[in-house]
C-alpha positions in Angstrom: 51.2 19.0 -14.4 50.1 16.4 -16.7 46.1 16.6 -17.9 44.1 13.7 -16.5 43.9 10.7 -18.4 41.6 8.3 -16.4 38.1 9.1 -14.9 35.9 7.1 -12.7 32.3 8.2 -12.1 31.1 7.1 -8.6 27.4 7.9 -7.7 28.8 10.7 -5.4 31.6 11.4 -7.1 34.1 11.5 -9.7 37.7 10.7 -9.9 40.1 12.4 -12.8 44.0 10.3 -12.4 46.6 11.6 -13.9 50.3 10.0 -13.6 50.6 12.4 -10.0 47.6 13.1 -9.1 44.0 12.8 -8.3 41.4 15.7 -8.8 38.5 14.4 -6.5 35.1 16.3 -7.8 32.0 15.5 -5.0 28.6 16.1 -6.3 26.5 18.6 -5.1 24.4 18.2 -2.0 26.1 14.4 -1.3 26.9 13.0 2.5 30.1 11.6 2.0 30.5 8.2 4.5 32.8 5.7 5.5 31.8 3.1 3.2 32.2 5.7 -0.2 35.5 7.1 1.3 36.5 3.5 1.6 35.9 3.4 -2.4 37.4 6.5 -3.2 40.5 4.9 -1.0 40.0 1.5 -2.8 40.3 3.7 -6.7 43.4 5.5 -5.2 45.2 2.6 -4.6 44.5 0.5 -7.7 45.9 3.8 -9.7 49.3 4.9 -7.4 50.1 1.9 -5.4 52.6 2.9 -3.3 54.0 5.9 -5.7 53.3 9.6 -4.3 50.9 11.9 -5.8 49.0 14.5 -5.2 45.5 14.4 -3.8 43.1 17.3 -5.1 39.9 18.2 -4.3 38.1 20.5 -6.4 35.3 21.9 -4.2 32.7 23.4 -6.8 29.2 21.5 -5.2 28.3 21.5 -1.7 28.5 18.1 0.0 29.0 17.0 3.6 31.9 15.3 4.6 33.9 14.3 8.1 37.3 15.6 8.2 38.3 12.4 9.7 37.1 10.3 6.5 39.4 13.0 4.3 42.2 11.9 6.6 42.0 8.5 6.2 42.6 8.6 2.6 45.8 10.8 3.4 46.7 7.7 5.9 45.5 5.0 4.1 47.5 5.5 0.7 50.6 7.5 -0.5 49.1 10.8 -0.7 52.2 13.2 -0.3 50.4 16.8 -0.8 47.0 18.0 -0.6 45.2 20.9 -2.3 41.7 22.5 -2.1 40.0 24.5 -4.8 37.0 26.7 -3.2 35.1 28.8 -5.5 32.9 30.9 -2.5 34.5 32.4 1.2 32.3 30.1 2.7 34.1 27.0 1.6 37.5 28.3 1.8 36.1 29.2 5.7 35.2 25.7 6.1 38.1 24.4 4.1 40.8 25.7 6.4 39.3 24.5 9.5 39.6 21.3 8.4 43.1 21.3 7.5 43.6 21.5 11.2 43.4 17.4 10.9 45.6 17.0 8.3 49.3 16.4 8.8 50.9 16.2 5.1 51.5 19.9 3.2 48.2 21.0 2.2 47.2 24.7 0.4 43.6 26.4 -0.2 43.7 27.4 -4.2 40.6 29.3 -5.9 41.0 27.9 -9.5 42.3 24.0 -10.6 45.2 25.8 -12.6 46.8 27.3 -9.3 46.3 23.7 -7.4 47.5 21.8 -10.2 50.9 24.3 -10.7 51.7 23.9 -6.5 50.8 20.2 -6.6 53.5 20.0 -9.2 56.1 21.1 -7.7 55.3 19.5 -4.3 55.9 15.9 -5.8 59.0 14.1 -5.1 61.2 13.7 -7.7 60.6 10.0 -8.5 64.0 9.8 -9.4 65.2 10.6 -6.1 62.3 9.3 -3.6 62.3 5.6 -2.7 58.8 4.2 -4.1 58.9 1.7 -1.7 58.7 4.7 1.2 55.5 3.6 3.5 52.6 5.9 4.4 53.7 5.7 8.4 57.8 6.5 7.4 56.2 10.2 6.1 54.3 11.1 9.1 50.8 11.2 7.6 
């Protein structure tokens, strides 16, 4: 996969787009809320639109955040695939429990390389994929 071209430092977090995908960094010891994941939504949708990509989280702080709030941004834009970097068993632990509310294809990774190779070849071909294709017609 392509190497990020565009960053956005939030006070919580940053944000690294590339064409396909998002590599979402939180910083360490941060409660993420409605209002930030409504930011992090509002970043993600000025960047894709409507086009698929791949939604990354690269978990190497500790933050807090509701499962439910990660969702939303998997409902509330085009994400197509999901992938995790943990760097400790605790956060992997945590990691795949909350998977359990997620609904697109989603994998635990322990480096960025691994995530980034498996988003890659998760992606519709954009070629092939109607870009017009809604969030609710995928079943997120």
């Amino acid at each position: 996969m392509e190497p990020a071209y565009k960053s956005h430092h939030l006070k919580f977090c940053n944000l690294q787009f590339s064409p396909t995908c998002v590599i979402i960094e939180c910083n360490e010891g941060v409660d993420i809320r409605t209002d930030q994941v409504s930011s992090i939504i509002g970043h993600i949708r000025e960047h894709f639109g409507e086009m698929p990509y791949a939604y990354i989280s690269n978990r190497k702080n500790t933050y807090s955040v509701d499962p439910r709030e990660i969702r939303r941004i998997f409902q509330e834009t085009s994400a197509c695939v999901a992938a995790f970097v943990t760097y400790s068993p605790q956060c992997e632990q945590v990691t795949e429990f909350e998977r359990q509310f997620y609904k697109l294809p989603s994998r635990v990774f322990q480096n960025l390389d691994d995530a980034l190779g498996w988003a890659g070849t998760m992606l519709p071909d954009s070629t092939t994929e109607d870009p017009e294709q809604t969030v609710e017609s995928r079943g997120v």
